[in-house]
N, C-alpha and C positions, 0 to 999 in steps of 0.2 A: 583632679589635681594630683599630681604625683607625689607620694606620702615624702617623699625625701627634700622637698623644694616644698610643702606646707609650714605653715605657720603651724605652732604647738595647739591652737585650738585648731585647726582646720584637722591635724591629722587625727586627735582626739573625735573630732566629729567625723570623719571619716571613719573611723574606727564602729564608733557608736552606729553607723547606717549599713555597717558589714552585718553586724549584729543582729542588728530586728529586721534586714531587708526581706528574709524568708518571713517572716513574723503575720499569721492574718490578724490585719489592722494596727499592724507595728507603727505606724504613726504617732497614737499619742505616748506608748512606752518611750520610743526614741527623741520624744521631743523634751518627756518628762526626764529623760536619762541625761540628754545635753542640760537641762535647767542643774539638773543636780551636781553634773559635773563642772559648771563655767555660774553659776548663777544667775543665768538667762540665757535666751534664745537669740543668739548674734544674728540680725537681718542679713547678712554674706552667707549666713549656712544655709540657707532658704534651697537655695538653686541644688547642691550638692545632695540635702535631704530630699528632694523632689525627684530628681534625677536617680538615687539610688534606692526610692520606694516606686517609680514609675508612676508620681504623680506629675499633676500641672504644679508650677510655682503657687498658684493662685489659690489652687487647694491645700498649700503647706500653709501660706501665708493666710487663708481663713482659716484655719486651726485656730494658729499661735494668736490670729486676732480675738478669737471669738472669745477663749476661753480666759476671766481672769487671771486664773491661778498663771497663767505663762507671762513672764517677762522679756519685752526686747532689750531694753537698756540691764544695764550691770546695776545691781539695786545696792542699797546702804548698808555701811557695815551690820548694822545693826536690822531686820527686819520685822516689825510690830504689828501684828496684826487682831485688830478687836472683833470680837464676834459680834454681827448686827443681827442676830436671828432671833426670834419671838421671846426663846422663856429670857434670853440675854438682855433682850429691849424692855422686857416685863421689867426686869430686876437694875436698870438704869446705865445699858451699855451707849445708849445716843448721849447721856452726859458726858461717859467715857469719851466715846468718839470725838466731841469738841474739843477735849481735854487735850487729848492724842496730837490733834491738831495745832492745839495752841502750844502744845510742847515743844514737838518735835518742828513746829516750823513747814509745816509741809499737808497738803491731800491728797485723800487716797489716789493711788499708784502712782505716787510721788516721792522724791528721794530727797531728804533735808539739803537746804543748799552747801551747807559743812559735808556731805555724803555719807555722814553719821548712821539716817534714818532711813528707812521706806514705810509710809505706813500702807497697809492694804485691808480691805475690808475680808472678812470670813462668816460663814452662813452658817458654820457649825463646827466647834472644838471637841464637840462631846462633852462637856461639862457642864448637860440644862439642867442640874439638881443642884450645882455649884455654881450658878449665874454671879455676875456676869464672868465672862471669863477672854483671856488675853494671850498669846501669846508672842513669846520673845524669841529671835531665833528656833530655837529648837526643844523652849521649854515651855508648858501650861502654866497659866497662876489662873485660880479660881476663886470666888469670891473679890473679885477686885473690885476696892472703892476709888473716889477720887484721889485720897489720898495715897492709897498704895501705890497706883498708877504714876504719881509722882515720885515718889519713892524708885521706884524700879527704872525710871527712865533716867534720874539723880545716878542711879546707880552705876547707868551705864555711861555717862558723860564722866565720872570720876574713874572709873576706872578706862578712858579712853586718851 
């Protein structure tokens, strides 16, 4: 597609597949580069990123399927993700995870129907000596009980 007639994400993702097409194994950088740029992985960029790594479609698109961490839809303002990994579940993150759920309205890799939320499941924050642990867009909270948990989600619906 020619950058001058692209839409604002197309030339952005064009740009992005300029970047890591020399790249060996530039696939998952450039797909992690588009999530970080647009906040998911647009199903229309499939063809463009295939074409300029000299993949099949099929192999871009089992990528982006396989791996949770990649999203196709445009996720919620807000993105909450609880760690479900051992010392977490030890110290009471599956109460959490109901919690999460019954909050925000929503399952995992699911987006509150308000578009508020996403909640997404995590296997590890790094925080197994501070179990359980959560995090909110781009921040940790550890030790999280039921009640904080409430707390921090209160937090973000008033201030929304």
């Amino acid at each position: 597609m020619n950058s001058s007639q692209a839409s604002p994400d197309q030339a952005l993702i064009d740009q992005l597949v300029q970047q890591h097409a020399a790249e060996p194994g530039g696939l998952l950088p450039l797909l992690h580069a588009i999530q970080d740029k647009l906040g998911f992985i647009p199903a229309s960029c499939v063809a463009s990123v295939a074409q300029g790594l000299n993949l099949s479609r099929a192999e871009v698109h089992g990528v982006v399927t396989y791996y949770h961490f990649f999203r196709s839809t445009a996720p919620g303002k807000h993105v909450i993700q609880v760690c479900r990994a051992e010392a977490c579940q030890s110290c009471g993150s599956e109460e959490l995870w109901a919690l999460a759920e019954q909050l925000l309205g929503c399952k995992a890799h699911e987006t509150s129907a308000n578009g508020l939320y996403s909640l997404e499941p995590v296997y590890c924050l790094g925080l197994c000596a501070s179990s359980p642990a959560v995090q909110i867009d781009d921040t940790l909270h550890a030790r999280v009980s039921e009640a904080k948990l409430t707390r921090l989600v209160k937090s973000l619906e008033s201030a929304a």
